[in-house]
Backbone as ProteinMPNN parsed JSONL, in Angstrom:
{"seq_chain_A": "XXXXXXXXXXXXXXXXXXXXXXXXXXXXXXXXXXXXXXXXXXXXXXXXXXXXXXXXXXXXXXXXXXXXXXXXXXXXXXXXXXXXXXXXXXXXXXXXXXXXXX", "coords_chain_A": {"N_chain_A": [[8.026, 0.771, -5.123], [8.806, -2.179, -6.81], [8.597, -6.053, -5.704], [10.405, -6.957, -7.022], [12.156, -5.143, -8.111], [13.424, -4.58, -5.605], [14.548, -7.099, -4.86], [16.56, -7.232, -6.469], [17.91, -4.994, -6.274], [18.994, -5.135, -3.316], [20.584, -7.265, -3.78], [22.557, -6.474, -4.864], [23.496, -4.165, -3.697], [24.183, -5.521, -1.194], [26.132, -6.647, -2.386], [26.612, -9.65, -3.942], [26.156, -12.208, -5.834], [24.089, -13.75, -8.191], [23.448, -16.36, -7.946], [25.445, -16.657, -5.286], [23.816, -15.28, -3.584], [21.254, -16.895, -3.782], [21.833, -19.166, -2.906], [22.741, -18.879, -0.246], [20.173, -18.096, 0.461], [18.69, -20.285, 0.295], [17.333, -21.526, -2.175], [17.05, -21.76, -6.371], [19.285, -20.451, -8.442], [18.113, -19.768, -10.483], [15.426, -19.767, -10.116], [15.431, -17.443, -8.633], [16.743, -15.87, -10.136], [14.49, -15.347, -11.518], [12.626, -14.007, -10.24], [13.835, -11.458, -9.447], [13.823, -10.871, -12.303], [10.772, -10.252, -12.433], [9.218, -12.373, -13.422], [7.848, -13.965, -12.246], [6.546, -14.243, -8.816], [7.419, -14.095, -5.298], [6.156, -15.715, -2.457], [5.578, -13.437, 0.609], [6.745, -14.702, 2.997], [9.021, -16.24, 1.255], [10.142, -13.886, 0.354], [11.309, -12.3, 1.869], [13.134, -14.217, 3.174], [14.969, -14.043, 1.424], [15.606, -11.234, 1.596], [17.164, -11.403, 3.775], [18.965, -13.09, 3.464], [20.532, -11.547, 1.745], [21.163, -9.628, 3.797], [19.144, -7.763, 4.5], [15.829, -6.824, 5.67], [12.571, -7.406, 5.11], [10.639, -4.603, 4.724], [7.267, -3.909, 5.44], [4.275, -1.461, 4.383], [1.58, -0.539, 4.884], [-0.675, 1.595, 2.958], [-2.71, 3.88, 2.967], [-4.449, 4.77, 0.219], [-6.338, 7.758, -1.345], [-8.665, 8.229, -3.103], [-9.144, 11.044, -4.573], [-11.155, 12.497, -5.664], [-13.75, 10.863, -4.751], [-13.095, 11.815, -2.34], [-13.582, 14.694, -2.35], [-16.079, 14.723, -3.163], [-16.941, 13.733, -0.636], [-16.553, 15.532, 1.285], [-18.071, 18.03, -0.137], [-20.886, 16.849, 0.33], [-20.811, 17.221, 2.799], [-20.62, 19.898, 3.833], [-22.504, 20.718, 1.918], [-24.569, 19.719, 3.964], [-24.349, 20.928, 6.303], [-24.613, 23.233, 6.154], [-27.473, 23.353, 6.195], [-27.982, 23.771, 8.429], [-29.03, 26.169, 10.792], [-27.324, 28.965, 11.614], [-26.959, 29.737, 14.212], [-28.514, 28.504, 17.51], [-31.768, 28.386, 17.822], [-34.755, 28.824, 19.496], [-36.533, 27.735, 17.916], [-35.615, 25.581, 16.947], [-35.859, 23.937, 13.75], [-35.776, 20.453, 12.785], [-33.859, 20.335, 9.367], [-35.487, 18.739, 6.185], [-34.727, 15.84, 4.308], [-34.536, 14.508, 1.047], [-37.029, 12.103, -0.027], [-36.972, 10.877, 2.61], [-39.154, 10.885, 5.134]], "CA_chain_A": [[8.961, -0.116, -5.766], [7.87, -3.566, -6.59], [9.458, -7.065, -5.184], [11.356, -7.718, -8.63], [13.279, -4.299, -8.388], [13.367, -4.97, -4.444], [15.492, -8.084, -4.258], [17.59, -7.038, -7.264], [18.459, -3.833, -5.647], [19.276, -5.615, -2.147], [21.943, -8.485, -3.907], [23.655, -5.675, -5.883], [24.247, -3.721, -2.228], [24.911, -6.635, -0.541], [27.796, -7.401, -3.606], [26.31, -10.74, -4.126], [26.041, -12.81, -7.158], [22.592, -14.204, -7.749], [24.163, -17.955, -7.14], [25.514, -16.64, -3.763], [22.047, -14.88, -2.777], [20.71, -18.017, -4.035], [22.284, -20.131, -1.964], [22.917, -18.22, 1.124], [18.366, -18.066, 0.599], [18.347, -21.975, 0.087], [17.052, -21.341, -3.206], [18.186, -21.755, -7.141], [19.688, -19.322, -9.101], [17.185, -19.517, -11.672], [13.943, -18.875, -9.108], [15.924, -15.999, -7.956], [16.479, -14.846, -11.355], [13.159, -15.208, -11.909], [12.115, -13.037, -9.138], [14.242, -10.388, -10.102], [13.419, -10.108, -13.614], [9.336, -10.186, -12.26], [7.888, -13.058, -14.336], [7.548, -15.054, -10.988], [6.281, -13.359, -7.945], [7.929, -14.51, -4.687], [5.387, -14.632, -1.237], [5.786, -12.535, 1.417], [8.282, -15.702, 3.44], [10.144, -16.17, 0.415], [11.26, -12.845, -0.531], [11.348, -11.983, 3.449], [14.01, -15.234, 3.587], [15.936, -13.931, 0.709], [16.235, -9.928, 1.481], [17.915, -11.988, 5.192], [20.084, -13.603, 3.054], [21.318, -10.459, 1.313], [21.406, -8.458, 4.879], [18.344, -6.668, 4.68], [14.394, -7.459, 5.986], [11.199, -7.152, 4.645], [9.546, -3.509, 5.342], [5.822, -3.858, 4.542], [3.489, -1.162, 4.646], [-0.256, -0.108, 4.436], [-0.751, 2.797, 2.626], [-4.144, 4.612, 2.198], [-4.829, 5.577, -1.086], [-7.576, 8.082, -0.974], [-9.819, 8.759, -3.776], [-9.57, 12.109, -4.792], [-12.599, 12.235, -6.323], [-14.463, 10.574, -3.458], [-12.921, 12.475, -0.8], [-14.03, 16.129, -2.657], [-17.743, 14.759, -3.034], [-17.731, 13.785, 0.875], [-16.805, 17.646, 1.463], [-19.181, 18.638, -0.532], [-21.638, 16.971, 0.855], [-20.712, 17.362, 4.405], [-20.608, 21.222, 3.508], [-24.158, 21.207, 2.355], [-25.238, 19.416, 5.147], [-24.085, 21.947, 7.746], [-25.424, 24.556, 5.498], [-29.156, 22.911, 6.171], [-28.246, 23.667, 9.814], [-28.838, 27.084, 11.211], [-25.482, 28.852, 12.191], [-27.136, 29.733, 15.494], [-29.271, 27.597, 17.984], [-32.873, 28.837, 18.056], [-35.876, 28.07, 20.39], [-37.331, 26.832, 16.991], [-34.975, 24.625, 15.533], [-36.588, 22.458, 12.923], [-34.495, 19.774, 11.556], [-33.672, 19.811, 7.746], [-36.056, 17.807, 5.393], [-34.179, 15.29, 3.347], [-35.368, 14.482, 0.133], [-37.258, 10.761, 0.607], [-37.453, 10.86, 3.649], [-40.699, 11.494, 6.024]], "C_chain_A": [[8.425, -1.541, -5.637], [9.168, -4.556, -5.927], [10.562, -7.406, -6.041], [12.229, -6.597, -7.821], [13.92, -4.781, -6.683], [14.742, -6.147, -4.349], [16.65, -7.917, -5.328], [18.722, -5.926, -6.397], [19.405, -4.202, -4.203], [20.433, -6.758, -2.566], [22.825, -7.566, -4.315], [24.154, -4.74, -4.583], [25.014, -4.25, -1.195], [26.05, -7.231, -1.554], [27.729, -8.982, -4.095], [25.843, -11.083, -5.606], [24.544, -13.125, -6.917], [22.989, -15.48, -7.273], [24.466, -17.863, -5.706], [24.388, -16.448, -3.044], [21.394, -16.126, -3.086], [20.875, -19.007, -3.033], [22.72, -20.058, -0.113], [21.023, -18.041, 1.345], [17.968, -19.164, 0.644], [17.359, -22.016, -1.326], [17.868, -21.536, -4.652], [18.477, -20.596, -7.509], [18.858, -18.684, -9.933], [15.513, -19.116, -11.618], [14.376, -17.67, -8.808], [15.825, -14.707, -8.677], [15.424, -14.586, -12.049], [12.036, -14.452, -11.324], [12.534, -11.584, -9.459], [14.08, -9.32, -10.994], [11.239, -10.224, -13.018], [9.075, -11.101, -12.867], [7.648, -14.242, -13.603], [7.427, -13.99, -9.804], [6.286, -14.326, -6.49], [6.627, -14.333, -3.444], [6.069, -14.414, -0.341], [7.416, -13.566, 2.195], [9.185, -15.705, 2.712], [10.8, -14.907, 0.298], [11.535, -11.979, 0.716], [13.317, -13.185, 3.462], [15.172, -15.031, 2.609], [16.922, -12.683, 0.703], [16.935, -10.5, 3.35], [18.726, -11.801, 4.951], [21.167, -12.586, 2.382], [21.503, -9.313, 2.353], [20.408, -7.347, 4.907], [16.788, -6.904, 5.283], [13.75, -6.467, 5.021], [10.395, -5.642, 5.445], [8.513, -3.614, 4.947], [4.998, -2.568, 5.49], [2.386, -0.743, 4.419], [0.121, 0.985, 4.312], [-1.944, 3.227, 2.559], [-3.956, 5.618, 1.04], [-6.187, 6.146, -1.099], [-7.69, 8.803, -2.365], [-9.811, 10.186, -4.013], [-10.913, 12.562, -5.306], [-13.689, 11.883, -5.497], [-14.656, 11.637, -2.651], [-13.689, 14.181, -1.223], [-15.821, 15.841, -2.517], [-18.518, 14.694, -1.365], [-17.459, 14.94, 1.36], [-17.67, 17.976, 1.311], [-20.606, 18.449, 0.282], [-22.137, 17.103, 2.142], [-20.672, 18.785, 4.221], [-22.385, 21.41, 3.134], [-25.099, 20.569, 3.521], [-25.386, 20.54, 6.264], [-24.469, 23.204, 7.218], [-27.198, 24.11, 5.815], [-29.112, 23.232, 7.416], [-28.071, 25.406, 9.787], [-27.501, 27.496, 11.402], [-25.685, 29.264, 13.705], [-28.399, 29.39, 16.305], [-30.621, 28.573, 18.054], [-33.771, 28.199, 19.109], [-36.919, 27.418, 19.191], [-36.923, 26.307, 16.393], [-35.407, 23.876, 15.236], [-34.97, 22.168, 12.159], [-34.969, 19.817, 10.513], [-34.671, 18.93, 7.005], [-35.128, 17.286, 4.519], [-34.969, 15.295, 2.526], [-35.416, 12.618, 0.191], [-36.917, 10.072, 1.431], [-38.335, 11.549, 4.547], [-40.493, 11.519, 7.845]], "O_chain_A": [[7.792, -2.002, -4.686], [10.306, -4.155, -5.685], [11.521, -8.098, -5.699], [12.975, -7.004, -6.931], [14.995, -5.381, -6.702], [15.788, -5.88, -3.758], [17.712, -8.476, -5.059], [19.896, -6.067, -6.055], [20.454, -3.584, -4.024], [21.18, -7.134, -1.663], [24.008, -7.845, -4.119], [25.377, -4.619, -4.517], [25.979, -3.836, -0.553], [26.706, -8.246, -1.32], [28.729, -9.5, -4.591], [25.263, -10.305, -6.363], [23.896, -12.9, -5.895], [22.84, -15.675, -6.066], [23.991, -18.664, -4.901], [23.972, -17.152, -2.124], [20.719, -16.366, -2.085], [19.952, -19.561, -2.435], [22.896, -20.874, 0.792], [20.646, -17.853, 2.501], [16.81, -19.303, 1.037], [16.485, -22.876, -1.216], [19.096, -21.533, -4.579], [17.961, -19.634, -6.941], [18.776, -17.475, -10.15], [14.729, -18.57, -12.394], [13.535, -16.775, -8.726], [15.412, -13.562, -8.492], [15.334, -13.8, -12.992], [10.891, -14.296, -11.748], [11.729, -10.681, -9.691], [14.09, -8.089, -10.979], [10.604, -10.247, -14.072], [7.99, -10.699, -13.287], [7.32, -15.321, -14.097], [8.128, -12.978, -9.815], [5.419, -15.191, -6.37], [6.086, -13.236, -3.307], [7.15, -14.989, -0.217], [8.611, -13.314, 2.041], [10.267, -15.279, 3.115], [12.02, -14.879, 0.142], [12.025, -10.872, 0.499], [14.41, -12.703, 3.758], [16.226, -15.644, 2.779], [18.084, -12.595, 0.304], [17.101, -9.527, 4.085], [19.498, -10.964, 5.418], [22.386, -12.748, 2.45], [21.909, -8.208, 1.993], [20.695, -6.201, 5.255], [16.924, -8.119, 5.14], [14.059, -5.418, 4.456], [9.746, -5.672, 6.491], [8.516, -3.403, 3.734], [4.969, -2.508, 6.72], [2.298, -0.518, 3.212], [0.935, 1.558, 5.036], [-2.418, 2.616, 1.601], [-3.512, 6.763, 0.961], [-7.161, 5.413, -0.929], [-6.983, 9.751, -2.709], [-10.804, 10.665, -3.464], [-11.447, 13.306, -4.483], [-14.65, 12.652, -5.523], [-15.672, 12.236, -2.296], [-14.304, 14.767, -0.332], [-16.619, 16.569, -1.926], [-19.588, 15.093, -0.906], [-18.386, 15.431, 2.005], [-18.397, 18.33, 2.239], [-21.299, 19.353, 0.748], [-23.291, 17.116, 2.571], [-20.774, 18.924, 5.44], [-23.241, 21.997, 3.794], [-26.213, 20.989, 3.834], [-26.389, 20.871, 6.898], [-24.62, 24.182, 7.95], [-28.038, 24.939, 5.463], [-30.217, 23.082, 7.937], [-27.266, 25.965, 9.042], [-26.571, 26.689, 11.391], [-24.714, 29.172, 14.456], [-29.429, 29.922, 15.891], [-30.341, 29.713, 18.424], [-33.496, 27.081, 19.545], [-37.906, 26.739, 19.473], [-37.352, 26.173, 15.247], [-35.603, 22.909, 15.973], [-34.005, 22.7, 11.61], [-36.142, 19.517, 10.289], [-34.519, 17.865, 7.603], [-34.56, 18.132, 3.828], [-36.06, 15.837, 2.705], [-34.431, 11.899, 0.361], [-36.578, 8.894, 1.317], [-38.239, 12.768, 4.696], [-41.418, 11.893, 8.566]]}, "name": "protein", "num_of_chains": 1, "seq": "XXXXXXXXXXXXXXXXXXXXXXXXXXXXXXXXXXXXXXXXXXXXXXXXXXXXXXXXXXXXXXXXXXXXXXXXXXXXXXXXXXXXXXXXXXXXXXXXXXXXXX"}
């Protein structure tokens, strides 16, 4: 969910007008409503100092987005790697030849 829907969602729970959230944030009505509708993007303090004012805080968190696509090729190639390795230790284990490298 982005910051727009975010502080909309948080005045309309809290029962607040935008003028009251406005002013209970030390802010106008018309930055607020401008936050709201997205075509102003509030930072992190501001829209921290406003979801206060409507009774709620700021949750932020890191997400890892992983690469599908990536993550299947480092399988893969961590799969043929361990395929270049014996499956049991010998008294002659030669390591693997890469290719360009000597």
């Amino acid at each position: 969910m982005d910051i727009a829907s975010q502080l909309k969602r948080a005045r309309a729970r809290a029962g607040l007008s935008l003028r009251e959230l406005a002013e209970r944030a030390g802010t106008s009505h018309s930055t607020l409503a401008a936050y709201e509708q997205g075509r102003v993007t509030p930072n992190v303090e501001t829209a921290d100092r406003i979801l206060r004012a409507a009774g709620f805080e700021l949750d932020s968190r890191l997400i890892v987005h992983i690469d599908e696509a990536k993550r299947e090729r480092q399988i893969r190639d961590v799969l043929l790697l361990a395929g270049a390795f014996p499956a049991r230790h010998s008294p002659t284990l030669q390591a693997p030849r890469f290719p360009g490298r000597r």
